[in-house]
N, C-alpha and C positions, 0 to 999 in steps of 0.2 A: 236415177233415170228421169223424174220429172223435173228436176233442174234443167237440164238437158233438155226437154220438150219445151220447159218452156222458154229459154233464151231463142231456141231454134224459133217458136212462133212468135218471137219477140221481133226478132231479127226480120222472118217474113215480114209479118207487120209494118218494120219500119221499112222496108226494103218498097213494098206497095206503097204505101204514101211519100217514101221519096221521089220514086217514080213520078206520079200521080204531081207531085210541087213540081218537078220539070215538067211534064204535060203542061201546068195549066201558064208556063214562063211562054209558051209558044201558043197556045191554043184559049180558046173560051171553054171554061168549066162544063159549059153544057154538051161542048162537043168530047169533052172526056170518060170513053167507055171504060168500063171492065175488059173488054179485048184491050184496049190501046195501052191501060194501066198494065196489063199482063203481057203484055206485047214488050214495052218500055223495060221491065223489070224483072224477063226472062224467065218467066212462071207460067204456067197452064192457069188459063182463064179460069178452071174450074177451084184453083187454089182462092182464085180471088176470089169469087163465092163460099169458101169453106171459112174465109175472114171476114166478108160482108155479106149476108145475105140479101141486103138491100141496098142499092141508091143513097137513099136516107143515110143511111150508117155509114155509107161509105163517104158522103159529108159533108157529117158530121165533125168525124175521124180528122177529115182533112182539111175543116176549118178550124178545129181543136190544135191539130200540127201549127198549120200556117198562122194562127195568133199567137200561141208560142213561140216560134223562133221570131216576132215581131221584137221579144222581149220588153216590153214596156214598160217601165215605170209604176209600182203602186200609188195609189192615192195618197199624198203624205198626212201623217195624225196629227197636223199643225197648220190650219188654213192663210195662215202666213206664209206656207209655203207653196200655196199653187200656183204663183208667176214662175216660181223655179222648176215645177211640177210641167207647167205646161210647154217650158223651154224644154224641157227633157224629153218629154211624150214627143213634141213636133220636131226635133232632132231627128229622135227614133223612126218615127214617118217617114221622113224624107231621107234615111238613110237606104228606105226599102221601100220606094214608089211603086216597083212591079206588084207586088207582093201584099200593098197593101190595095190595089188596083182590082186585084182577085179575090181580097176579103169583100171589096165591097160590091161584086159581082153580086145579079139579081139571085144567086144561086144560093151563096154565098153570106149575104150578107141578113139576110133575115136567123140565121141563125148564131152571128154574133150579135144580133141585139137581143134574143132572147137570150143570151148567157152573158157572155162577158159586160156589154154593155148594159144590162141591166144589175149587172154586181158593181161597176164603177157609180150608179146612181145610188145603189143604198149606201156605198162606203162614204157619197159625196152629204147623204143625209144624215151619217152620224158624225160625220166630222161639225157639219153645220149644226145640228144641235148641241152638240159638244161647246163648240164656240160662241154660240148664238143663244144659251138658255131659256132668254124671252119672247122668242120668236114662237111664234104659232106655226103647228104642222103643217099647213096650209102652203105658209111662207116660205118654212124649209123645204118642202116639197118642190114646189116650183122654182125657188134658186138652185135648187141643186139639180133640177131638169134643166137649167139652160145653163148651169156651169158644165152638165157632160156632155152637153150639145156641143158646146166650143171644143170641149176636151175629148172628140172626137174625130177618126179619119175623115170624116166628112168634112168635116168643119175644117180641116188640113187641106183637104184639097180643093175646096170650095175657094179658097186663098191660094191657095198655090198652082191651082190650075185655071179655074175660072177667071179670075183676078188677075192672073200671071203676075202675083207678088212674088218677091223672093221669101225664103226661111227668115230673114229677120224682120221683115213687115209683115209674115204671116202671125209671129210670135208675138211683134208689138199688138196685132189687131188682136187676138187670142187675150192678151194681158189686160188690155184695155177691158173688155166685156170684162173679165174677173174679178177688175176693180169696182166698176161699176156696180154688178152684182152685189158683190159681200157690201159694198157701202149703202145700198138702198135696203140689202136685210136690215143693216145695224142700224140706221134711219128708221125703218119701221117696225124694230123688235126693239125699240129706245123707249 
């Protein structure tokens, strides 16, 4: 019988947050309530509280969903390979502009840089010490802050929108910095 309880809360669960990702395809995150989320997904408000107690939780939850289905790219174990790395991430960006429009919502977006984006900076600081042996923490530290800056939504759409580059000039400008970076560590980890 707890098998049963729990796919049925499995199920609520994603049923609320699906909801909740069509809300925010039409509206600002901030105008997205608990009624409107239970409204949307055919559920008593009060259920959505028995799954969120909080605002907070609830997202969390739904910035946890919506950078997952982003599907992104791991950091590759081979710094040779972040021009291919970073073609791949900004593919994936622009395959989903809405969506990545709502991660980086004021709402929204401070709680991917306290998670994900700060697990793509330490993946970016062992890859680089890995590579980079001679390099002082200092050095690795700061390449690999401005490698995840490029290797960021931001940085996606800071080129693709501001700029009004297209996807291949956002990727050449993306590459460019990557070059530069890893050559000015290897310059001064020489």
């Amino acid at each position: 019988m707890s098998a049963l309880l729990d796919k049925k809360a499995d199920f609520t669960m994603n049923l609320l947050l699906d909801s909740a990702s069509e809300l925010v395809q039409t509206m600002e995150v901030g105008e997205v309530s608990f009624k409107k989320v239970a409204e949307q997904a055919e559920i008593s408000q009060r259920t959505m509280f028995r799954y969120f107690r909080t605002r907070e939780l609830f997202l969390d939850a739904l910035t946890e969903k919506l950078y997952r289905e982003l599907d992104l790219p791991d950091v590759p174990e081979d710094v040779n390979l972040l021009p291919i790395y970073i073609e791949q991430l900004y593919k994936k960006l622009d395959a989903q502009p809405q969506k990545v429009m709502v991660l980086l919502s004021g709402d929204l977006f401070p709680r991917v840089l306290k998670t994900t984006a700060k697990q793509r900076l330490l993946s970016l600081k062992k890859l680089l010490s890995k590579a980079y042996p001679a390099a002082n923490d200092e050095l690795i530290t700061k390449t690999a802050a401005n490698l995840r800056y490029v290797m960021s939504a931001s940085s996606w759409r800071y080129y693709r929108m501001h700029f009004e580059f297209d996807l291949d000039a956002s990727i050449d400008c993306a590459k460019m910095l990557i070059t530069q970076a890893l050559r000015y560590l290897n310059e001064k980890s020489a």
